[in-house]
MARNU-663707 format. One record per residue: residue number from 0; x, y, z of N, C-alpha, C in turn; residue in one letter. Coordinates in steps of 0.001 Angstrom, whole numbers, plus 500000, padded with zeros to 6 digits. Each point is the difference from the previous one (the first is absolute). Layout:
N
+------+--------+--------+--------+--------+--------+--------+--------+--------+--------+------+
: resi :   n_xx :   n_yy :   n_zz :  ca_xx :  ca_yy :  ca_zz :   c_xx :   c_yy :   c_zz : resn :
+------+--------+--------+--------+--------+--------+--------+--------+--------+--------+------+
:  NUM :      X :      Y :      Z :      X :      Y :      Z :      X :      Y :      Z :    A :
...
+------+--------+--------+--------+--------+--------+--------+--------+--------+--------+------+
! end
This chain:
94
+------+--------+--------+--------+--------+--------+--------+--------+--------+--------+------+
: resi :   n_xx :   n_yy :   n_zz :  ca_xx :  ca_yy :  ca_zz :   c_xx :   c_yy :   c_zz : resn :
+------+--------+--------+--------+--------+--------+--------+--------+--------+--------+------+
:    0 : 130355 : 827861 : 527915 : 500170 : 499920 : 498561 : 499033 : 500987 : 499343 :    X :
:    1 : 500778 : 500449 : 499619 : 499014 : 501001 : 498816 : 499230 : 499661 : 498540 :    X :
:    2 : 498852 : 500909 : 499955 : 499052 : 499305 : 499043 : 500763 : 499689 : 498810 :    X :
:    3 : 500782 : 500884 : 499419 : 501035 : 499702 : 498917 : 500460 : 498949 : 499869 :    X :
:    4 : 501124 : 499610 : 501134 : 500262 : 498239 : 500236 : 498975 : 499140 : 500282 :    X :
:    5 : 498761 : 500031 : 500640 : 499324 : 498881 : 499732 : 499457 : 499892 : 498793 :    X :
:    6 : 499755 : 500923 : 499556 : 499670 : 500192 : 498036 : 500831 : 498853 : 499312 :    X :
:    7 : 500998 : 500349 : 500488 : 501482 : 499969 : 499088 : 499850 : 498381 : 500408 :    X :
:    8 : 500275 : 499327 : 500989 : 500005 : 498828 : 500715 : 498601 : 498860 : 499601 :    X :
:    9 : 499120 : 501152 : 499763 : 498965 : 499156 : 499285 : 499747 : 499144 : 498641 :    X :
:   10 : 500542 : 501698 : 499285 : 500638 : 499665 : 498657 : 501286 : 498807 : 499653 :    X :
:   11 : 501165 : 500317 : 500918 : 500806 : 498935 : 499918 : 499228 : 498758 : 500076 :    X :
:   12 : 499599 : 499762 : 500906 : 498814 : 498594 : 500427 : 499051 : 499499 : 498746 :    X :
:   13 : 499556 : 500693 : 499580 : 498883 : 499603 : 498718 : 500908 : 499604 : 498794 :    X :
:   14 : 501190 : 500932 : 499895 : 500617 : 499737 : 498826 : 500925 : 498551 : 500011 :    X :
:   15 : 501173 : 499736 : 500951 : 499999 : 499182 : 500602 : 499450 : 498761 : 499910 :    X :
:   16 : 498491 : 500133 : 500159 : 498794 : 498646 : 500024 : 500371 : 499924 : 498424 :    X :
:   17 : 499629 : 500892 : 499326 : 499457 : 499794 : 498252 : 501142 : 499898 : 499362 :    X :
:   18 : 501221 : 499965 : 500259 : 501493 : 499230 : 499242 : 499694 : 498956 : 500174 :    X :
:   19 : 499709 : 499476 : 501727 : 500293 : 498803 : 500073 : 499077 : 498858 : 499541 :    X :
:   20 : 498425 : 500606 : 499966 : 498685 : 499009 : 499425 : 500343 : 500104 : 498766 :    X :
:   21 : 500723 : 501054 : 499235 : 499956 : 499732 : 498438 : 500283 : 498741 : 499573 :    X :
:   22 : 501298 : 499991 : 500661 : 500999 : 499220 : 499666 : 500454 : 499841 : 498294 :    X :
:   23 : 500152 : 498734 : 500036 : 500626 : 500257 : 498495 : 498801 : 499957 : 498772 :    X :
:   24 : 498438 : 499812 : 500525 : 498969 : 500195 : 499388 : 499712 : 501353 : 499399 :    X :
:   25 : 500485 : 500854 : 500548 : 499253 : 501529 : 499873 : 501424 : 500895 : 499492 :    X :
:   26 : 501102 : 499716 : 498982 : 501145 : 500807 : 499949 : 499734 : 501887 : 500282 :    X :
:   27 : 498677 : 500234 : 499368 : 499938 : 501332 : 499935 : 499444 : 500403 : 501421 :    X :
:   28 : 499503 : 499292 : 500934 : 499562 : 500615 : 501151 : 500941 : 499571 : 500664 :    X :
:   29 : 501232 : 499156 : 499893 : 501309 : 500462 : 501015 : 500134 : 500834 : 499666 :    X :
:   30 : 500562 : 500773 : 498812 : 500914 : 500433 : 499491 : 499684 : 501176 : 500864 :    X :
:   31 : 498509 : 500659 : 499517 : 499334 : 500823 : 500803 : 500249 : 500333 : 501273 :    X :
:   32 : 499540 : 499362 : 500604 : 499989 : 499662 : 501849 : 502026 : 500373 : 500420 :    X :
:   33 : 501118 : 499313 : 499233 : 500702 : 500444 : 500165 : 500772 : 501016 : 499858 :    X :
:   34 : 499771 : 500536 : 498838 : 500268 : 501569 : 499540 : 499522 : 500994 : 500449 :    X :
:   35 : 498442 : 499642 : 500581 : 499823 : 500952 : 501129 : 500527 : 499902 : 501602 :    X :
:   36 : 500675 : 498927 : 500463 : 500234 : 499451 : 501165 : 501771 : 501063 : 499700 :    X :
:   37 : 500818 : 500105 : 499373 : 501036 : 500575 : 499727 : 499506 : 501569 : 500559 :    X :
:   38 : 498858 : 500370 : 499020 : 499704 : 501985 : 500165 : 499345 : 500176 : 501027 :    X :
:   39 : 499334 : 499186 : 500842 : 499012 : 499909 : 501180 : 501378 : 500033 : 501343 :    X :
:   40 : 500937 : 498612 : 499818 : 501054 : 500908 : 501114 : 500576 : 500545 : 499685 :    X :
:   41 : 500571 : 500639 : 498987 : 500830 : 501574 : 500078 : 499418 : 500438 : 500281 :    X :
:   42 : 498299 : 500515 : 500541 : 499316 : 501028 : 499694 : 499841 : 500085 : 501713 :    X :
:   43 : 499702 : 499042 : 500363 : 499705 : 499590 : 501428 : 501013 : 500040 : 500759 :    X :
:   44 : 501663 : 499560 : 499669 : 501328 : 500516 : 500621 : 500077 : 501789 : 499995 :    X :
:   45 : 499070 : 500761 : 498943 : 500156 : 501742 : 500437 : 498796 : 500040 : 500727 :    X :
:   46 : 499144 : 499172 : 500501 : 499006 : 500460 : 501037 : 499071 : 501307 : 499873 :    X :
:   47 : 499102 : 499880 : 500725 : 498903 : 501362 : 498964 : 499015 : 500117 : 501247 :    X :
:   48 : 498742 : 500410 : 499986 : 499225 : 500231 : 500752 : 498778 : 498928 : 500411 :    X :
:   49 : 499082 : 499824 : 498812 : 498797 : 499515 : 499437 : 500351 : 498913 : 499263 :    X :
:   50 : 498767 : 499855 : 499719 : 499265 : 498908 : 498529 : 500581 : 500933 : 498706 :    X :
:   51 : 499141 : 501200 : 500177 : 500148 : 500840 : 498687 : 501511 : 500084 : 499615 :    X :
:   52 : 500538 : 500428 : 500992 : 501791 : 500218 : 500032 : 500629 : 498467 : 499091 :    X :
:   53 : 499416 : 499178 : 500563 : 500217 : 498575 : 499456 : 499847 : 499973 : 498372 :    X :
:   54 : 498783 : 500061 : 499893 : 499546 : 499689 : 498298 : 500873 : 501517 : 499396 :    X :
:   55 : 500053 : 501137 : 500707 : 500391 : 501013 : 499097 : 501349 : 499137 : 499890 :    X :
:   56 : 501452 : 499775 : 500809 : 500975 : 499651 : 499719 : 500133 : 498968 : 499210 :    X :
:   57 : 498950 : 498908 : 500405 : 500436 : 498811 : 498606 : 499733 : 500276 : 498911 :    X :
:   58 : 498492 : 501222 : 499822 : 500351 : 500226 : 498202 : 500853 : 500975 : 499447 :    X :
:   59 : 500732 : 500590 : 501128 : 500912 : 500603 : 499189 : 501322 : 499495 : 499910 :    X :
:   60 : 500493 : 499214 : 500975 : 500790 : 498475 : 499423 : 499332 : 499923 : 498834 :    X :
:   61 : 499348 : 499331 : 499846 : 499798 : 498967 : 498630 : 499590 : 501137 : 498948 :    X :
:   62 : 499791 : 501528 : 500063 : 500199 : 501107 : 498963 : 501398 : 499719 : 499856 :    X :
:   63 : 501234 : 500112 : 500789 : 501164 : 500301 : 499431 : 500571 : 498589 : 499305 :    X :
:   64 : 499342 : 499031 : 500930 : 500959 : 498415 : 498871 : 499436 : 500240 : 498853 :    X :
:   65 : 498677 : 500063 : 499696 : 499859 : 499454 : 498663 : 500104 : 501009 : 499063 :    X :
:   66 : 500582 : 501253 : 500269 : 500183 : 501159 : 499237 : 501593 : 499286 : 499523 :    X :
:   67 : 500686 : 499005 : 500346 : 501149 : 499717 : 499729 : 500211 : 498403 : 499839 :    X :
:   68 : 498840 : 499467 : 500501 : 500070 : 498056 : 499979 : 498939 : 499791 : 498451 :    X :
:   69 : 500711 : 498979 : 499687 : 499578 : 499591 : 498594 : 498754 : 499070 : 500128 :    X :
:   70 : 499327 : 499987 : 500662 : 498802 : 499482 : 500547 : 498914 : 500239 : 498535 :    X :
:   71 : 499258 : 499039 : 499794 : 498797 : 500267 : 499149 : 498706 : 500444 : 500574 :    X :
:   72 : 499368 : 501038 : 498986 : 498867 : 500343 : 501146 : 499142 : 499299 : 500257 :    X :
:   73 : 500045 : 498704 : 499753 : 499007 : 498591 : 500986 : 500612 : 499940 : 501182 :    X :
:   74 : 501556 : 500235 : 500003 : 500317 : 499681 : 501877 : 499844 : 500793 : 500341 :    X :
:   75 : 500173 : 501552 : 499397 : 499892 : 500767 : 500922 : 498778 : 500399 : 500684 :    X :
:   76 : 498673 : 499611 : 498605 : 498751 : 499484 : 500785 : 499296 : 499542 : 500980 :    X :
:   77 : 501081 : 498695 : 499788 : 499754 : 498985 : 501154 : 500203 : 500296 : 501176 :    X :
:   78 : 501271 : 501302 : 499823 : 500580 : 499817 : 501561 : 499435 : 500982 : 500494 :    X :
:   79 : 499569 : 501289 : 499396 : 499273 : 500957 : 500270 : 498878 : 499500 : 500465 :    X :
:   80 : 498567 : 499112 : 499726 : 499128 : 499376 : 500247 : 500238 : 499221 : 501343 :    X :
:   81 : 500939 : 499229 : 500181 : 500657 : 498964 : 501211 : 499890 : 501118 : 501186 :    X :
:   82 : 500679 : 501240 : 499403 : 500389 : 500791 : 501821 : 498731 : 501144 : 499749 :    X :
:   83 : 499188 : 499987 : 499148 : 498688 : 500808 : 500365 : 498988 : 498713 : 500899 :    X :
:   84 : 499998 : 498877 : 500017 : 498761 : 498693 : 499938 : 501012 : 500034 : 501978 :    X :
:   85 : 501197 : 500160 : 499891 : 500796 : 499666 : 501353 : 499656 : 501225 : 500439 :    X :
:   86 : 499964 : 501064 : 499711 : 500312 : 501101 : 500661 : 498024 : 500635 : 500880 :    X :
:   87 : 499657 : 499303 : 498935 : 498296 : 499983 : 500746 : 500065 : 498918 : 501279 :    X :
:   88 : 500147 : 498335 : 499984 : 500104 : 499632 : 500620 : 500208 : 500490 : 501131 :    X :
:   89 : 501023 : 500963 : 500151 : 500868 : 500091 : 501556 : 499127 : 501385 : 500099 :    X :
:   90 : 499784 : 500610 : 499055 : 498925 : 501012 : 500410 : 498556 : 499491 : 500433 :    X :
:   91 : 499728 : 499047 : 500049 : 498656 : 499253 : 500536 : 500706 : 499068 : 501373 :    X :
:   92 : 501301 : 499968 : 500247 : 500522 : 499593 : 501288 : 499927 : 498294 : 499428 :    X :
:   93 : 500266 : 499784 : 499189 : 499630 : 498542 : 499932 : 501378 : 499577 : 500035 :    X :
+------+--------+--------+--------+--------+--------+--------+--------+--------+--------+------+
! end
């Protein structure tokens, strides 16, 4: 497995956890966790190299949705914040 997919596999995994602990307590950190769980596997079904390869493809996913999704810039905050706070994680191997 390549570092890309375990990136990717990590990320799935964390995000995954934080839908499901939200639960119906936390609406904005599902919402989060799942909207990135959507751009994280498309991104991970075109496969890449790295970590870097990783974070470069999911923010440019989430450059092209929200250049066109009616999102407010608190989610897009949020979600931007969610896969920078995830994207360290798996860069610290955690």
């Amino acid at each position: 497995m390549s570092a890309f997919e375990q990136a990717a596999d990590q990320a799935y995994n964390q995000l995954t956890q934080m839908e499901t602990e939200a639960g119906f307590d936390d609406n904005d950190k599902r919402f989060f966790a799942s909207y990135l769980l959507g751009h994280l596997s498309l991104v991970a079904a075109e496969g890449g190299d790295d970590l870097e390869a990783l974070d470069r493809e999911v923010n440019a996913s989430l450059d092209k949705a929200f250049s066109v999704d009616r999102l407010s810039d608190q989610d897009k905050l949020g979600i931007r914040s969610l896969w920078q706070a995830i994207n360290a994680d798996i860069g610290r191997g955690l």
